[in-house]
C-alpha positions as CSV (number, residue, x, y, z in Angstrom):
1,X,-63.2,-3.2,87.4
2,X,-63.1,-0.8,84.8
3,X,-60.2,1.4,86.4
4,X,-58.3,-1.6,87.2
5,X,-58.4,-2.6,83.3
6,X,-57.5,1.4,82.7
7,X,-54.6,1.0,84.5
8,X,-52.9,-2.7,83.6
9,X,-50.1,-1.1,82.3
10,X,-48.6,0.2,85.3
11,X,-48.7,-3.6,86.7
12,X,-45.4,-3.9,84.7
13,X,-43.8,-2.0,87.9
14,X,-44.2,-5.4,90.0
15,X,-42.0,-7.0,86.9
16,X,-38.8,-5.0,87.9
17,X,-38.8,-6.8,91.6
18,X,-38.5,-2.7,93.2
19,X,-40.9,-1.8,95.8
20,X,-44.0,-0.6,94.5
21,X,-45.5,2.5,96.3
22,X,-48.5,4.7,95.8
23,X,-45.9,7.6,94.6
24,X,-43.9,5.3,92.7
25,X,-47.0,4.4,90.6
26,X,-48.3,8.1,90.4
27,X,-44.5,9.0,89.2
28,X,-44.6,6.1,86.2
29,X,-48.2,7.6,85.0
30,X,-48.0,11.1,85.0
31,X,-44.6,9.9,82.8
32,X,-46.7,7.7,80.9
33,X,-49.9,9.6,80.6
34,X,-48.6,13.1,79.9
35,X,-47.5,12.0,76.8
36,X,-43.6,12.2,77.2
37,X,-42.8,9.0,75.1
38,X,-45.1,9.8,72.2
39,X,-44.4,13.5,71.7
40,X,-41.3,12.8,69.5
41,X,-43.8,10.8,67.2
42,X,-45.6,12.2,64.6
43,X,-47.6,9.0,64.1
44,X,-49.2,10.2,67.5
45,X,-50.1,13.8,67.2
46,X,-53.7,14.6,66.9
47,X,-54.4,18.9,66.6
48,X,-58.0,19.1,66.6
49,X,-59.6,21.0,68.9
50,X,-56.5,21.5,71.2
51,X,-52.2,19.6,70.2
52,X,-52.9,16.3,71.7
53,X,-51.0,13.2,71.4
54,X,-52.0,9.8,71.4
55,X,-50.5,7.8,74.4
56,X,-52.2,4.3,74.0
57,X,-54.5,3.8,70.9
58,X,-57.8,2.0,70.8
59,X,-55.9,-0.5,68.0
60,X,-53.3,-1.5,70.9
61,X,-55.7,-2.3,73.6
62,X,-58.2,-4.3,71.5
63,X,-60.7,-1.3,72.3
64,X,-60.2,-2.0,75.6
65,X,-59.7,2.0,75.9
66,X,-57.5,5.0,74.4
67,X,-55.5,7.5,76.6
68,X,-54.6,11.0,75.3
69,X,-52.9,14.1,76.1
70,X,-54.0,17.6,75.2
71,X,-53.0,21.1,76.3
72,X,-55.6,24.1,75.7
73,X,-54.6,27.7,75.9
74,X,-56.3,29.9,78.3
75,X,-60.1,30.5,77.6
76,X,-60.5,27.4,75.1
77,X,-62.2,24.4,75.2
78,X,-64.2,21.6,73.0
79,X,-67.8,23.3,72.2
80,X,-70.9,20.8,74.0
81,X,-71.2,17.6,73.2
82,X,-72.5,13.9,74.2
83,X,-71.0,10.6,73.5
84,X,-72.6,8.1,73.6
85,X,-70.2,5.0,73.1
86,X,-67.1,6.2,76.1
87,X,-66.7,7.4,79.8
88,X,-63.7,9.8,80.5
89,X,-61.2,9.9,82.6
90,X,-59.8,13.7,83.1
91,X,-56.2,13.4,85.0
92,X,-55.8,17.0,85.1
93,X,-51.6,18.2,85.2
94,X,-51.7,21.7,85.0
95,X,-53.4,24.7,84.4
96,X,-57.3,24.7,85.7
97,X,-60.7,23.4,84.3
98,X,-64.4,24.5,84.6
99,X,-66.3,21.5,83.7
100,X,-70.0,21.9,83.0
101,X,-72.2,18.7,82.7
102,X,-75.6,19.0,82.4
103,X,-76.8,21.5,85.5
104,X,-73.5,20.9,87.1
105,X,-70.4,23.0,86.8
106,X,-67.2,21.9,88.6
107,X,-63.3,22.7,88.6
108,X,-60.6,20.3,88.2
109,X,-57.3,21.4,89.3
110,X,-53.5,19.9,89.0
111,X,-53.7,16.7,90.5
112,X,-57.6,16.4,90.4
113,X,-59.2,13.2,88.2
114,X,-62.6,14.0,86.6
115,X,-65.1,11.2,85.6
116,X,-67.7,11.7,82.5
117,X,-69.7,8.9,82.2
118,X,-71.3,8.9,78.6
119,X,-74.7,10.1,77.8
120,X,-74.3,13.1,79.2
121,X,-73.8,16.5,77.7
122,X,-70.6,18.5,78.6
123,X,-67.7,20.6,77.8
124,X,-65.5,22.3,79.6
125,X,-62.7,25.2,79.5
126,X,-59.7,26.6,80.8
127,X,-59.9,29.4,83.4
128,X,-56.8,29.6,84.6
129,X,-54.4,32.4,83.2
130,X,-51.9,29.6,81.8
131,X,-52.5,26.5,79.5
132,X,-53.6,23.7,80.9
133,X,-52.2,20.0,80.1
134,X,-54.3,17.1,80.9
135,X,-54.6,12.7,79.9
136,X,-58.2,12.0,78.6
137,X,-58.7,8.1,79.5
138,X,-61.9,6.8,77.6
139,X,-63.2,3.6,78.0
140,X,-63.9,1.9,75.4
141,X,-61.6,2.6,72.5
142,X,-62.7,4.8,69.7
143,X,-62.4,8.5,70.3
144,X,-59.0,8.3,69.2
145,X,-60.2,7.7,66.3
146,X,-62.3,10.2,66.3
147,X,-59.6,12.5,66.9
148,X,-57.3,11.6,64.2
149,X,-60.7,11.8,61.7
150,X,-61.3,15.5,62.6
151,X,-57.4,16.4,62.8
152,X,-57.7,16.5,59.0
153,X,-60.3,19.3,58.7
154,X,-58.3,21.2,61.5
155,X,-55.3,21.7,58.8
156,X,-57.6,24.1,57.3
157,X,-57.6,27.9,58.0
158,X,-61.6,27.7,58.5
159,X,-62.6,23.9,59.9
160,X,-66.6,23.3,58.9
161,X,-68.0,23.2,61.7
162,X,-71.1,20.8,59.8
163,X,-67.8,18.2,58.8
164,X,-66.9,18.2,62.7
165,X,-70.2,17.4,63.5
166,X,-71.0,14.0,60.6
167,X,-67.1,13.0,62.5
168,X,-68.5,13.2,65.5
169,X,-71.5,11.7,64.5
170,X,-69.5,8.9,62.2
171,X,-68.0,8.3,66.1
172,X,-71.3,8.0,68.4
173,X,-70.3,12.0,69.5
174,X,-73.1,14.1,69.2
175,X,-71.0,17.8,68.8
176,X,-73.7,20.8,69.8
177,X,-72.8,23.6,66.4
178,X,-72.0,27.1,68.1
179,X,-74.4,29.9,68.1
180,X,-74.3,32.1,64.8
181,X,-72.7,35.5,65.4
């Protein structure tokens, strides 16, 4: 039930009386979903952590859920965390991702889509030699939020780490602080 509501949008296709196919529908979202119609809106951009862009905010789908694109160079990655409100949805586009959740680690490659059900402590990073793009879909809303909040302390040369972490908190994200040099 919960990827059929992720994915009510796309039920617009029926509208235009076409056939609808499997690869039509995959066509429309990666469209959709990697971000091409809100990257010429600043309203949408979201820099912290990794350049993201907000595709559908939490405000326009009642909390229903928020979708995102982000692109991380080689090597990078979000530090460990938990949430404890939203699951994600990784739709992986390019590039490749080590994903470690708890005592698991796993890849996700182009094409690949990566469930993270909330509650469990994660991160992941990129280990291909290239950036890689992917579409976060959480369910519920919220973390968008969350990423517009901590956007602002990414303007600075040095973010605080500690401000990251009361965000996070301030968002039901429980963000692990990096060991000291």
């Amino acid at each position: 039930m919960v990827f059929l509501r992720s994915f009510l949008p796309f039920l617009s296709l029926r509208r235009s009386r076409q056939q609808v196919t499997l690869s039509r529908v995959m066509t429309e979202a990666d469209s959709i979903l990697a971000g091409e119609r809100s990257r010429n809106r600043p309203d949408r951009i979201v820099n912290a952590f990794a350049p993201g862009y907000v595709i559908a905010e939490s405000d326009e789908t009642n909390n229903t859920m928020c979708i995102m694109t982000f692109t991380n160079a080689p090597g990078e990655g979000p530090p460990p965390h938990t949430h404890t409100v939203e699951d994600e949805t990784f739709i992986v586009h390019e590039g490749v991702l080590e994903f470690y959740q708890d005592d698991r680690t796993f890849t996700g490659q182009p094409g690949d889509v990566i469930y993270l059900v909330r509650g469990k402590r994660h991160y992941f990073k990129v280990i291909s030699g290239n950036p890689a793009k992917y579409t976060v879909v959480c369910v519920p809303g919220g973390f968008d939020r969350f990423f517009r909040e901590a956007a602002v302390e990414f303007q600075k040369l040095q973010p605080d780490i500690a401000t990251l972490i009361g965000i996070g908190a301030k968002y039901g994200i429980h963000i692990e602080a990096p060991p000291a040099p």
